[in-house]
DSSP file (Angstrom, degrees, kcal/mol; ACC not computed):
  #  RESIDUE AA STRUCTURE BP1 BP2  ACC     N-H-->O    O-->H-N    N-H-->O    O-->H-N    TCO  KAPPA ALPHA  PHI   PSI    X-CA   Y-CA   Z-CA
    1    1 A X              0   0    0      0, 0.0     2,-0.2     0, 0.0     0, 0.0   0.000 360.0 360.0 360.0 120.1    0.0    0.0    0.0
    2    2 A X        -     0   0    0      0, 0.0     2,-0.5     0, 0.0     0, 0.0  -0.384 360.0-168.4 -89.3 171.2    1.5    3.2   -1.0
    3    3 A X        -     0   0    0     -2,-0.2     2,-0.1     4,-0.0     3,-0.0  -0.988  21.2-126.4-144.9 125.2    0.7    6.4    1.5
    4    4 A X    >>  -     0   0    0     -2,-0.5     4,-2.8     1,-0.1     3,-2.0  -0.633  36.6 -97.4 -85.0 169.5    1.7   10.2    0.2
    5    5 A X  H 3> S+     0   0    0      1,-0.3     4,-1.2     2,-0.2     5,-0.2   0.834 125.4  41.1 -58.8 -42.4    3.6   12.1    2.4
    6    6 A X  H 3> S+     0   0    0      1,-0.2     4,-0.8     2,-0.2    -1,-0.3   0.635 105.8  61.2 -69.4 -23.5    0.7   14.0    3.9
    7    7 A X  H <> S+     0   0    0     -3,-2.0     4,-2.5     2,-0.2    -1,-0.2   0.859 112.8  45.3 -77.9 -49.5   -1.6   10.8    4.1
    8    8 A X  H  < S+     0   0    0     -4,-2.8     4,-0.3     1,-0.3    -2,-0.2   0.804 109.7  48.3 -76.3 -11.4    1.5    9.5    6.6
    9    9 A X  H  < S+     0   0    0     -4,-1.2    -1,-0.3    -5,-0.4    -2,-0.2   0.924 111.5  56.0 -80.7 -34.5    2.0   12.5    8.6
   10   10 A X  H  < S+     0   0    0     -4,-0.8     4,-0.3     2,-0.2    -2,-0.2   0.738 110.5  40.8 -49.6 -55.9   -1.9   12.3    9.0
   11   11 A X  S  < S+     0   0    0     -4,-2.5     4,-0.3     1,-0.2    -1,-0.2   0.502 118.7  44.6 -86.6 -19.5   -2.0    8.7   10.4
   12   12 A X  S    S+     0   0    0     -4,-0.3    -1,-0.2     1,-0.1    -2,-0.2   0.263 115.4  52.5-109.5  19.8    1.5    9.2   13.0
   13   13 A X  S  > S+     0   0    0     -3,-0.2     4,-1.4     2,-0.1    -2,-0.2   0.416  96.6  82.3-105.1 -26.3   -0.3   12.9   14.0
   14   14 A X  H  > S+     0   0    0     -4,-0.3     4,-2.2     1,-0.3    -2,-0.1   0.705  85.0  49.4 -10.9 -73.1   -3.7   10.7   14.8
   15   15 A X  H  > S+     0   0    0     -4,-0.3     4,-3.3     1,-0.2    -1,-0.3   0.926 115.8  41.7 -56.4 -67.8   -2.9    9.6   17.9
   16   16 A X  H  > S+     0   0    0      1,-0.3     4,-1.0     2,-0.2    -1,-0.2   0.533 104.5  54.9 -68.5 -10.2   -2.1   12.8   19.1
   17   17 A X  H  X S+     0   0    0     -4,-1.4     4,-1.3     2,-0.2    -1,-0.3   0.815 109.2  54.4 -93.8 -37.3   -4.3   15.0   17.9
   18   18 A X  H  X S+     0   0    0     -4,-2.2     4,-3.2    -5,-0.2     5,-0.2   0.941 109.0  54.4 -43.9 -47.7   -7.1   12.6   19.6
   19   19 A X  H  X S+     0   0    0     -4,-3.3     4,-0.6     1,-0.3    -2,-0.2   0.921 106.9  43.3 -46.2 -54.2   -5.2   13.0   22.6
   20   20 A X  H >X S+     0   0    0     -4,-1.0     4,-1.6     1,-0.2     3,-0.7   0.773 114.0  58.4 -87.5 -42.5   -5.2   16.7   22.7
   21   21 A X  H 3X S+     0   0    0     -4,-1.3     4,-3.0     2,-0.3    -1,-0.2   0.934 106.1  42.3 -66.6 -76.8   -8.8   16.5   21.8
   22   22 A X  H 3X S+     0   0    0     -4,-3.2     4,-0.6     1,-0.2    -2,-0.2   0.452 115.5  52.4 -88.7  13.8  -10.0   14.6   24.6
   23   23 A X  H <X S+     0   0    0     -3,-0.7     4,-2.3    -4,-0.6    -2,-0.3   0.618 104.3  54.0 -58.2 -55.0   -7.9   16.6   26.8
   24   24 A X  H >X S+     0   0    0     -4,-1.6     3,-3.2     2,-0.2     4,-2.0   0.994 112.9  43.9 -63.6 -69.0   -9.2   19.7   25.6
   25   25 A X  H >X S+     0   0    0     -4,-3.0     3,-2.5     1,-0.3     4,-1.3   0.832 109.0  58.6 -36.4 -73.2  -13.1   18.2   26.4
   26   26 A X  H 3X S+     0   0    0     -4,-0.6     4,-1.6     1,-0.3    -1,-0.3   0.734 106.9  44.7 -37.5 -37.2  -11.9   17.0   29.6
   27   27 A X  H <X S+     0   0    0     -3,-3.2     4,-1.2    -4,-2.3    -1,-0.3   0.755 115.7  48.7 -96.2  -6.3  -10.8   20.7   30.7
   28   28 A X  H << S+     0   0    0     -3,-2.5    -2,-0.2    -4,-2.0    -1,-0.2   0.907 108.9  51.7 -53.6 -50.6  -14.1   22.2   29.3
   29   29 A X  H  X S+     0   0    0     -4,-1.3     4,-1.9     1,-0.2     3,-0.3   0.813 111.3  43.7 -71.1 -37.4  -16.0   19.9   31.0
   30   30 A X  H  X S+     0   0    0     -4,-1.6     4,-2.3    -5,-0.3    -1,-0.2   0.921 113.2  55.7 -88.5 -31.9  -14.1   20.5   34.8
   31   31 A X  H  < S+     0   0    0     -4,-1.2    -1,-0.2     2,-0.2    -2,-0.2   0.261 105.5  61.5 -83.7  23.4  -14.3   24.7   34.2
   32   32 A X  H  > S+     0   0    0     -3,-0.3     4,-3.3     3,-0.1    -2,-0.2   0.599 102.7  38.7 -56.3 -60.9  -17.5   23.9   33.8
   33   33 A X  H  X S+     0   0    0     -4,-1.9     4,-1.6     2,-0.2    -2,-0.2   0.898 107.6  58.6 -51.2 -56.5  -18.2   22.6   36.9
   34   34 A X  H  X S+     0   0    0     -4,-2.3     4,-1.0     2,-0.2    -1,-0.2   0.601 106.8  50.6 -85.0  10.9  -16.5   24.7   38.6
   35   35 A X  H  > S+     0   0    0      2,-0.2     4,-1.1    -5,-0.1     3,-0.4   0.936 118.5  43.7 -45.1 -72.0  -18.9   27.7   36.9
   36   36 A X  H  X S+     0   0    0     -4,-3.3     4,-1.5     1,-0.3    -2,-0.2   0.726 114.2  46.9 -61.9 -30.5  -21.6   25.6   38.0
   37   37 A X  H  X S+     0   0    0     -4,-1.6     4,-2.1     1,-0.2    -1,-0.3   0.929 122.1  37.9 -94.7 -47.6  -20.1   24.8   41.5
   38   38 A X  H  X S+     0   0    0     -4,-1.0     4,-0.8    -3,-0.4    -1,-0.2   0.585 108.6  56.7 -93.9   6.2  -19.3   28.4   42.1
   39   39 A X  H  X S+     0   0    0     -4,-1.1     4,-1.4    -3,-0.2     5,-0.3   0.905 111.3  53.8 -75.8 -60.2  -22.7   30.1   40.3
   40   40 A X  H  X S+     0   0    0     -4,-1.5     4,-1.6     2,-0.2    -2,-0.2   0.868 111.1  44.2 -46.4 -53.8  -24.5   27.4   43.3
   41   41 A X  H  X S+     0   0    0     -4,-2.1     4,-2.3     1,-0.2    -1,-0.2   0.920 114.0  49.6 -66.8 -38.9  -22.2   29.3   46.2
   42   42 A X  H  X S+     0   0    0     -4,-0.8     4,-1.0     1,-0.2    -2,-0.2   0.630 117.8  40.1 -74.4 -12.8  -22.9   32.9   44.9
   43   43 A X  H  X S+     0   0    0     -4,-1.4     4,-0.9     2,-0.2    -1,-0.2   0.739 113.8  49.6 -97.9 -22.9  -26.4   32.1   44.8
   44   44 A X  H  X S+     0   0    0     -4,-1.6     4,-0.6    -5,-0.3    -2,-0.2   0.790 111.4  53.0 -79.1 -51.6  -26.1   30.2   48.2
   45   45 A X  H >X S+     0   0    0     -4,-2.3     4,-1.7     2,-0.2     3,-1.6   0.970 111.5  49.7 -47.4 -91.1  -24.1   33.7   49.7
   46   46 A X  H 3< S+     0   0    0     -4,-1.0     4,-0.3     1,-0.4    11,-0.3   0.261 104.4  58.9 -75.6 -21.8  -27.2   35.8   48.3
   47   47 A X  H 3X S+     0   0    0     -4,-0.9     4,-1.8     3,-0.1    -1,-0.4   0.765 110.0  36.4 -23.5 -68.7  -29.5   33.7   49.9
   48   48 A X  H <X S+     0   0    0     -3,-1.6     4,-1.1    -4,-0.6    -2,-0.3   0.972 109.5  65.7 -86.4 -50.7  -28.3   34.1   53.4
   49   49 A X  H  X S+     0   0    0     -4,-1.7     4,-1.9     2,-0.2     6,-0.2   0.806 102.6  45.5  19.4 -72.1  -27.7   37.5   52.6
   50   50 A X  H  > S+     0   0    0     -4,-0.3     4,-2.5     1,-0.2    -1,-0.2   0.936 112.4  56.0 -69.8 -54.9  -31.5   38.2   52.2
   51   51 A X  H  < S+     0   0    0     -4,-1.8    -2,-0.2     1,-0.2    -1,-0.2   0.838 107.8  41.6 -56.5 -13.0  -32.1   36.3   55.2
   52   52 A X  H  < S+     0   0    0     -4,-1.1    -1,-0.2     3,-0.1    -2,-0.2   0.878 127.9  29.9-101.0 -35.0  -30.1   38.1   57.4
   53   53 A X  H  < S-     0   0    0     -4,-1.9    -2,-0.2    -5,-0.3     2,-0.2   0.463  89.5-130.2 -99.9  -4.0  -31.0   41.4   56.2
   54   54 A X     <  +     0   0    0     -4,-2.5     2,-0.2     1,-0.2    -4,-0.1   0.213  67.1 120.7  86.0 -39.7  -34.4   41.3   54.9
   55   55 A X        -     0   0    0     -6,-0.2     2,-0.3    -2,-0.2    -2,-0.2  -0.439  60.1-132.6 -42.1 119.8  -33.5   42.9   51.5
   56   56 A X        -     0   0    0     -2,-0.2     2,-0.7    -3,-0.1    -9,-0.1  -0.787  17.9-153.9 -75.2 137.0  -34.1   41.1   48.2
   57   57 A X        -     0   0    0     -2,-0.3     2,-0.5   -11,-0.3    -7,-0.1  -0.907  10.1-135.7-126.0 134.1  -31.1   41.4   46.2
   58   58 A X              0   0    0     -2,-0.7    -2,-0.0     1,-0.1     0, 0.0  -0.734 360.0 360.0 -93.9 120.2  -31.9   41.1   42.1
   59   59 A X              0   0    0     -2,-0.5    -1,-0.1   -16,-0.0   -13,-0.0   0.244 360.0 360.0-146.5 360.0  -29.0   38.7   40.7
């Protein structure tokens, strides 16, 4: 089976470029979370907030 140069750079780059890939997702998916984890504390904060003071606070 012949391969042009580009076809073979393509297939030994594969690997890595999956790699980097499902790297990349992986670190979307955790600063995600911690959005979500720290949207849940500011809201949590602004909660007790209103309770202590009485004040509704518009967020």
């Amino acid at each position: 089976m012949k391969v042009n140069p580009s076809e073979k750079e393509s297939l030994i780059l594969k690997p890595y470029y999956n790699q980097l890939a499902s790297q990349f997702h992986l670190l979307i998916l955790k600063q995600s979370q911690i959005h979500q984890r720290l949207k849940t504390k500011t809201h949590k904060s602004i909660f007790e907030l209103e309770l202590k003071t009485g004040f509704e606070i518009h967020h």
